[in-house]
C-alpha positions as CSV (number, residue, x, y, z in Angstrom):
1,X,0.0,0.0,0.0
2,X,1.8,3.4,-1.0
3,X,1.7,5.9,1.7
4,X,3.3,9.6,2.8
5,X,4.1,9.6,6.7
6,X,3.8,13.5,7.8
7,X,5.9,15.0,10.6
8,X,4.2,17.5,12.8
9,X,4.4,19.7,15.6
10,X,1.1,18.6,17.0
11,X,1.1,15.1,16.0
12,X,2.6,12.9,13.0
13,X,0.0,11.4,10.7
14,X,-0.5,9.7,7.3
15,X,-1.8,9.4,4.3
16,X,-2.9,6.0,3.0
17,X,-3.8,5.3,-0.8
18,X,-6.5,2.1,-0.4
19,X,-9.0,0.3,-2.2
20,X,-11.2,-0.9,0.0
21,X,-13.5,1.8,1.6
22,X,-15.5,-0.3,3.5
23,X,-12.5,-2.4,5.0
24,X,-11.6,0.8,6.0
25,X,-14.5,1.5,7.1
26,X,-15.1,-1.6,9.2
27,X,-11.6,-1.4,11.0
28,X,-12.1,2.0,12.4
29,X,-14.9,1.0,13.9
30,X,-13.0,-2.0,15.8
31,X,-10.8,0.9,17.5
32,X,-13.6,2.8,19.2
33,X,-16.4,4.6,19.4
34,X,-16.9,6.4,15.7
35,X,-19.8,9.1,14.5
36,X,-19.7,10.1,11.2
37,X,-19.5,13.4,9.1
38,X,-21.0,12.6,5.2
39,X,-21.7,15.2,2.0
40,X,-25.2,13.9,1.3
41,X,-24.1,13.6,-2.6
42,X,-21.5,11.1,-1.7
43,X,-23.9,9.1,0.7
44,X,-26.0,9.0,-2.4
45,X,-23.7,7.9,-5.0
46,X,-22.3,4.8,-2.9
47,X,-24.7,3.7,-0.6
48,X,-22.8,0.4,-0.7
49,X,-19.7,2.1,1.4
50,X,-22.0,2.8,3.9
51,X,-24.6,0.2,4.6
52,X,-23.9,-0.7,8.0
53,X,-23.6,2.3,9.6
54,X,-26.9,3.7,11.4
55,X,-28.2,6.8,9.7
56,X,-29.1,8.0,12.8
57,X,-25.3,8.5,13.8
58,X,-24.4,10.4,10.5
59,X,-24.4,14.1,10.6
60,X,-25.2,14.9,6.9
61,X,-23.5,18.0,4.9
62,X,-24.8,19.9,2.2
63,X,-21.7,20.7,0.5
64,X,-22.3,24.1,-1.0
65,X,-20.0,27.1,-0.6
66,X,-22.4,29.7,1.3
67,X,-23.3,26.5,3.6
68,X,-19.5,26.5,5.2
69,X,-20.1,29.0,7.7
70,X,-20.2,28.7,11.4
71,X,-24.0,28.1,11.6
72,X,-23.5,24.9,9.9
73,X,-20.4,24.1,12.1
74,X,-22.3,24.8,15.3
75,X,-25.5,22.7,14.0
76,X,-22.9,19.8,13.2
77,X,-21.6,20.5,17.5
78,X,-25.0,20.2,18.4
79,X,-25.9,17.0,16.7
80,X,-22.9,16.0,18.6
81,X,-23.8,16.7,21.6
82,X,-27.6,14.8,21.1
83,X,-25.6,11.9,20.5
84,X,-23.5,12.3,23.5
85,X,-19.8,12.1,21.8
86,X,-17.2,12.4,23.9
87,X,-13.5,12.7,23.3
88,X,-12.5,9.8,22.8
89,X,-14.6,9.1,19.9
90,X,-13.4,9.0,16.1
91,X,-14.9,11.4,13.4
92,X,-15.1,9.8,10.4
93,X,-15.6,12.3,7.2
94,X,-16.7,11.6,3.7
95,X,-16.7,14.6,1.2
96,X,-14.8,17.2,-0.3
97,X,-13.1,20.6,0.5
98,X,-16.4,22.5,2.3
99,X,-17.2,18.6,4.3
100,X,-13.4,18.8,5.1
101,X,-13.6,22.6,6.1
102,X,-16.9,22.0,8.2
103,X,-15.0,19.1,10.3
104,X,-12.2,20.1,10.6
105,X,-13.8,23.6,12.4
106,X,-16.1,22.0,14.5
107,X,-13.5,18.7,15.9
108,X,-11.4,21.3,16.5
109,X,-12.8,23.5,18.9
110,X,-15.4,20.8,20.4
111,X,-14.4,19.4,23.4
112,X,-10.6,21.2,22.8
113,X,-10.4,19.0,20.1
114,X,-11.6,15.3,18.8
115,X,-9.6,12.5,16.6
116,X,-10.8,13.1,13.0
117,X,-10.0,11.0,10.3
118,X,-10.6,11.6,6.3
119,X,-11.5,10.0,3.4
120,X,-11.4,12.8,0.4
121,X,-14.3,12.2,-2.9
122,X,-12.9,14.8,-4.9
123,X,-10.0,15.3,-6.9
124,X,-9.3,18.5,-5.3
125,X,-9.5,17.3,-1.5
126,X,-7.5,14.8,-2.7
127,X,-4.6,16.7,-4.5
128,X,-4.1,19.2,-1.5
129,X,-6.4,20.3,1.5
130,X,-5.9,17.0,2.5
131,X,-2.7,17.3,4.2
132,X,-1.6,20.4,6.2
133,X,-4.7,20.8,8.4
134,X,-5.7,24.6,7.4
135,X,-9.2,25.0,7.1
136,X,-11.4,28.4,6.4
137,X,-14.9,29.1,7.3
138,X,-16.4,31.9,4.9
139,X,-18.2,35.1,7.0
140,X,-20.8,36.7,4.5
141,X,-19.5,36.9,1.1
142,X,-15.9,36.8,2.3
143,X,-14.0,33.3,2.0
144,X,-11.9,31.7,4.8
145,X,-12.3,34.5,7.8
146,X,-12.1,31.8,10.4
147,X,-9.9,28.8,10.3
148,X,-7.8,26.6,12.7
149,X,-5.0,24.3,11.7
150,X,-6.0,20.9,12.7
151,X,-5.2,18.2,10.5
152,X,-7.1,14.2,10.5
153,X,-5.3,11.4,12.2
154,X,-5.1,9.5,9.0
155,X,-6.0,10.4,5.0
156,X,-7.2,7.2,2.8
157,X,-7.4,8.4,-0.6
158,X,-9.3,5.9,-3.2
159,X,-9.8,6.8,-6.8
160,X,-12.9,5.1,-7.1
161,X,-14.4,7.9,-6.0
162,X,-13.4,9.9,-8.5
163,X,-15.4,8.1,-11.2
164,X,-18.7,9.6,-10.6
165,X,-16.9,13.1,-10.7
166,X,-18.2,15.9,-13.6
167,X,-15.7,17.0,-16.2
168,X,-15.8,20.5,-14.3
169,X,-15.1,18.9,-11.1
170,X,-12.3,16.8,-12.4
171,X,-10.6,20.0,-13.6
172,X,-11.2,21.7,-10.5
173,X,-8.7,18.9,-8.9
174,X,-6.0,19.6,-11.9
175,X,-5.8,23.4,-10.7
176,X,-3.8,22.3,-7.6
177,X,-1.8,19.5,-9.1
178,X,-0.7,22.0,-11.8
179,X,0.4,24.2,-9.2
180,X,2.6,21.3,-7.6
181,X,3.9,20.1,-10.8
182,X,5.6,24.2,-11.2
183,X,6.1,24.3,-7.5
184,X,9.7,22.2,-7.0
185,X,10.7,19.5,-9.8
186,X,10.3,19.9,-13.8
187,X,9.9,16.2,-14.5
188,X,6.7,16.7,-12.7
189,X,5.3,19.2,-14.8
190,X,6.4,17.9,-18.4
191,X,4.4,14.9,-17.0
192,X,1.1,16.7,-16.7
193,X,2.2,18.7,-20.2
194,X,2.1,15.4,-22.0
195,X,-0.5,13.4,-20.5
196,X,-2.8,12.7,-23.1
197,X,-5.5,12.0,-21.2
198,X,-6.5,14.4,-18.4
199,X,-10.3,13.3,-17.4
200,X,-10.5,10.4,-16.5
201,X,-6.7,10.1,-15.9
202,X,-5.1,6.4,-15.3
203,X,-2.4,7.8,-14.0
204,X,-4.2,10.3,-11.5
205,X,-2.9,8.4,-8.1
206,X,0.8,8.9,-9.4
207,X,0.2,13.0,-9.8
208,X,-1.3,13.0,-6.5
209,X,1.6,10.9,-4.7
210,X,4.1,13.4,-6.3
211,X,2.1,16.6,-5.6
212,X,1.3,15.8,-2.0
213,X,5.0,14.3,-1.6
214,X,5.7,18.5,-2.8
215,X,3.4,20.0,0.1
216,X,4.4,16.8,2.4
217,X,8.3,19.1,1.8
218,X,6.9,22.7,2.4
219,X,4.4,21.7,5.8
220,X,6.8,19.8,7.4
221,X,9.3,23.0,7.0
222,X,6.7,25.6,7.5
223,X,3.6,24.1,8.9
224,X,1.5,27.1,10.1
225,X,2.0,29.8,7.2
226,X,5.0,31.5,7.4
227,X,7.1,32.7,4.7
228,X,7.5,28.9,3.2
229,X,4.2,28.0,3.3
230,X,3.1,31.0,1.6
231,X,4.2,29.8,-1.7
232,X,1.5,26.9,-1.9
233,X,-0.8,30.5,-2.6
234,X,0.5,30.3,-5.8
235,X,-2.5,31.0,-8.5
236,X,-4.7,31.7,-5.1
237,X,-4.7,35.5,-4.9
238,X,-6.2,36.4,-8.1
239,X,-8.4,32.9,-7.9
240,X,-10.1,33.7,-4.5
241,X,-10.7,36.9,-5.7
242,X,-12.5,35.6,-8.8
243,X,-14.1,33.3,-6.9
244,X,-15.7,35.8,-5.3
245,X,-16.1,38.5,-7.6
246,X,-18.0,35.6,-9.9
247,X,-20.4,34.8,-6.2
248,X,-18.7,31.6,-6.3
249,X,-20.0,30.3,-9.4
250,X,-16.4,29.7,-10.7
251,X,-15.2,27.0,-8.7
252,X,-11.9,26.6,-6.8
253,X,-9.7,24.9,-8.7
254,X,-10.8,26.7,-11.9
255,X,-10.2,30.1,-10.2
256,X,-6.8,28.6,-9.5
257,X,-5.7,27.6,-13.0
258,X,-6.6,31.2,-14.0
259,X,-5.2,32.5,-11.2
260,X,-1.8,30.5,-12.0
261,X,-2.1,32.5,-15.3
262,X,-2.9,36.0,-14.4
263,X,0.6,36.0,-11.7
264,X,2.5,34.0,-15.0
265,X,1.4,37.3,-16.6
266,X,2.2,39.7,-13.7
267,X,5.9,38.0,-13.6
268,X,6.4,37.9,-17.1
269,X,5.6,41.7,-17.3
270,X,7.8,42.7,-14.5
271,X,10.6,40.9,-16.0
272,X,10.9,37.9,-13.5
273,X,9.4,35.2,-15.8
274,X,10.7,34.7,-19.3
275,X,7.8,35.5,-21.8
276,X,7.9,31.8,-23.7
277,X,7.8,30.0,-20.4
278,X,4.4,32.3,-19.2
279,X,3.1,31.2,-23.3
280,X,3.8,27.8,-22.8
281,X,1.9,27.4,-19.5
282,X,-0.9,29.3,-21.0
283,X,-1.2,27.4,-24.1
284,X,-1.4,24.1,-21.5
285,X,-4.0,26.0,-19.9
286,X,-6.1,27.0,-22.8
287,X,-5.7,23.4,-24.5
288,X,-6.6,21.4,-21.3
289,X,-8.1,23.3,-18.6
290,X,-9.9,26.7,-19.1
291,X,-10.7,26.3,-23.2
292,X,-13.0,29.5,-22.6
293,X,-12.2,32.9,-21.8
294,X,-13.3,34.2,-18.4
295,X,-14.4,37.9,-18.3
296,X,-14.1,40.2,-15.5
297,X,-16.4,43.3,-16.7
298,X,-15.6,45.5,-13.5
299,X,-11.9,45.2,-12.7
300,X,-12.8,48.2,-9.8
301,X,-15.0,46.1,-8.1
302,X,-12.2,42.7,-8.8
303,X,-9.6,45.0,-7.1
304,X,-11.6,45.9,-4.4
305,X,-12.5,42.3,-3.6
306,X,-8.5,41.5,-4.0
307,X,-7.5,44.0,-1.5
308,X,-9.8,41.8,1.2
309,X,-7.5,38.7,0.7
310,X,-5.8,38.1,4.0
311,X,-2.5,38.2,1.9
312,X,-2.8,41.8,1.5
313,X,-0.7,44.1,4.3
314,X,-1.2,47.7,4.0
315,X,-2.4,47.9,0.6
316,X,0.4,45.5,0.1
317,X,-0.3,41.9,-1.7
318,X,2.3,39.3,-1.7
319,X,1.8,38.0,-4.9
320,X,3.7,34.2,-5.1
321,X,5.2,34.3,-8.7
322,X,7.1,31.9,-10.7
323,X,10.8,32.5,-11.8
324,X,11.1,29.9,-13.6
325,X,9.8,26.3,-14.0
326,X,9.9,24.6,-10.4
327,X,11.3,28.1,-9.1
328,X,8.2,30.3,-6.9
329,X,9.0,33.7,-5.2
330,X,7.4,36.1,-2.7
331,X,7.0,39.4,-4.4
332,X,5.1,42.1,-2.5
333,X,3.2,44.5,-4.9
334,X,1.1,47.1,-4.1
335,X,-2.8,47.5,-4.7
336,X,-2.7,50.4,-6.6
337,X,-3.5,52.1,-10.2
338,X,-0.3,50.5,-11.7
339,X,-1.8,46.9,-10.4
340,X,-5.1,47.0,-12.0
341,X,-4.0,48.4,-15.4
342,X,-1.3,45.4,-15.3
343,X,-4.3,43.2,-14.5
344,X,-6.5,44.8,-17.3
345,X,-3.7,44.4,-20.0
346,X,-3.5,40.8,-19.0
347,X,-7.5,40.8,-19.5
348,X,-7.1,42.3,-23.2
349,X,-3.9,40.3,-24.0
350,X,-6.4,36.9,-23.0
351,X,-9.5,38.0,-25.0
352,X,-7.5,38.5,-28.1
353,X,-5.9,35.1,-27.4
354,X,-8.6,33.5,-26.9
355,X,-10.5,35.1,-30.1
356,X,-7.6,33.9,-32.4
């Protein structure tokens, strides 16, 4: 079984690439008390997984983005508490990123803290919040206000839960792998460069080994956010903010891949990144990931929203651009007139590219 042992300062723990959910599922029980934590989709879709466990000991999540707030993280404590868990129970949690979020809020400030473990059914919990333990809880149309670092006890990661996945939600998973694969080795990204077939991918467990064994190198170096750590924001300034500006109808890992591009653009303009590089990454980008062009009308009202992200330090943002490939720097820029006419050349430069 290939797995990635994590070091941490609050305790070590793993990540385990099975096959057998319900084996899984069936030996966690065996160590204890369990309650579980399930995105009602994924209950749906494989009812098999989870036919012995009593419905009435499932607290069920209805992943959507305006529904990971702390209302839903306090209604999760309460079910809790009708059921009587105590701390020396095991959460067990089925779902994606906003499932993942919403546990890992609630186990961590209920009863100072309860064992949690995870079993990602998306590619993007799968490719990278996983591992770390950051999670954000949104306040009002802001995303991630609140947030803890408290990571599971142990990841299992099966890739048959991928195969009910949409197109749209399969790309949302490539957004961080892409950034992983330009993060640290070259190899990695030439690999995702000439894979010829991106959705489903038969090769999908090997890009998430390699991309988790990049943040398994940067956490364990920098675990809560420091100037490391900051680097894995690559793409995720300009993305959160378009996932935002758009009222979070462009997902995640979408806003990410876009993201990636706009700070490709930023670097190559400012002389950091040479131009064919940013072209080459773009053309990847057009021909695999975003094949349409995303308009941002208002670029006031974009900036605006940018200038929230908790990045940004007196009117500062510390933009994480690429060098070169498997090279990432810190660059602090400010929010000003000079930023948003960069950001609306890069908006003209892409329409025209993507008109041709």
């Amino acid at each position: 079984m290939r797995q990635i042992k994590i070091k941490s300062s609050l305790y070590d723990y793993s990540v385990q690439f099975v096959d057998d959910v319900k084996k899984q599922i069936e030996q966690l029980g065996n160590e204890g008390k369990v309650t579980y934590v399930i995105d009602q989709n994924v209950y749906r879709l494989y009812p098999d997984y989870f036919s012995t466990i009593e419905k009435d000991n499932i607290y069920f999540v209805d992943a959507v983005e305006h529904k990971k707030n702390i209302e839903t993280c306090m209604d999760l404590i309460t079910f809790w508490q009708s059921i009587k868990l105590k701390k020396n129970w095991k959460v067990i949690c089925f779902g994606g990123g906003i499932t993942q979020d919403i546990t890992t809020f609630a186990s961590n400030i209920y009863l100072r803290n309860v064992e949690w473990y995870f079993f990602p059914t998306t590619l993007l919990a799968m490719s990278d919040s996983c591992i770390g333990g950051k999670c954000g809880i949104n306040m009002g149309e802001l995303k991630n206000q609140l947030g803890v670092f408290y990571p599971p006890r142990r990841i299992y990661i099966c890739e048959k839960f991928l195969q009910t996945l949409s197109n749209a939600d399969y790309i949302n998973g490539w957004g961080e792998i892409l950034k992983f694969s330009l993060t640290e080795k070259e190899e990695f990204y030439e690999a995702v460069e000439n894979e010829k077939q991106l959705i489903p991918c038969p090769h999908i467990n090997d890009y998430l080994y390699e991309g988790l064994l990049v943040k398994k190198k940067i956490i364990e170096e920098d675990e809560f956010e420091g100037d490391l750590r900051r680097i894995l924001n690559y793409g995720h300034t300009f993305g959160h903010a378009l996932e935002a500006y758009s009222h979070n109808t462009i997902p995640h890992g979408k806003g990410v891949i876009w993201g990636i591009d706009v700070a490709n653009f930023i670097s190559a303009n400012m002389g950091i990144l040479d131009h064919d590089i940013y072209m080459k990454i773009k053309e990847l980008i057009k021909k695999s990931f975003i094949k349409e062009e995303i308009i941002v009308e208002d670029t006031t009202r974009f900036m605006k929203i940018l200038s929230t992200d908790k990045k940004v330090k007196n009117n500062t943002v510390y933009l994480i651009l690429l060098k070169e490939l498997s090279q990432l720097i810190i660059k602090p820029v400010e929010i000003d007139k000079k930023l948003e006419d960069l950001f609306k050349r890069y908006l003209e430069e892409t329409h025209g590219y993507y008109c041709d």
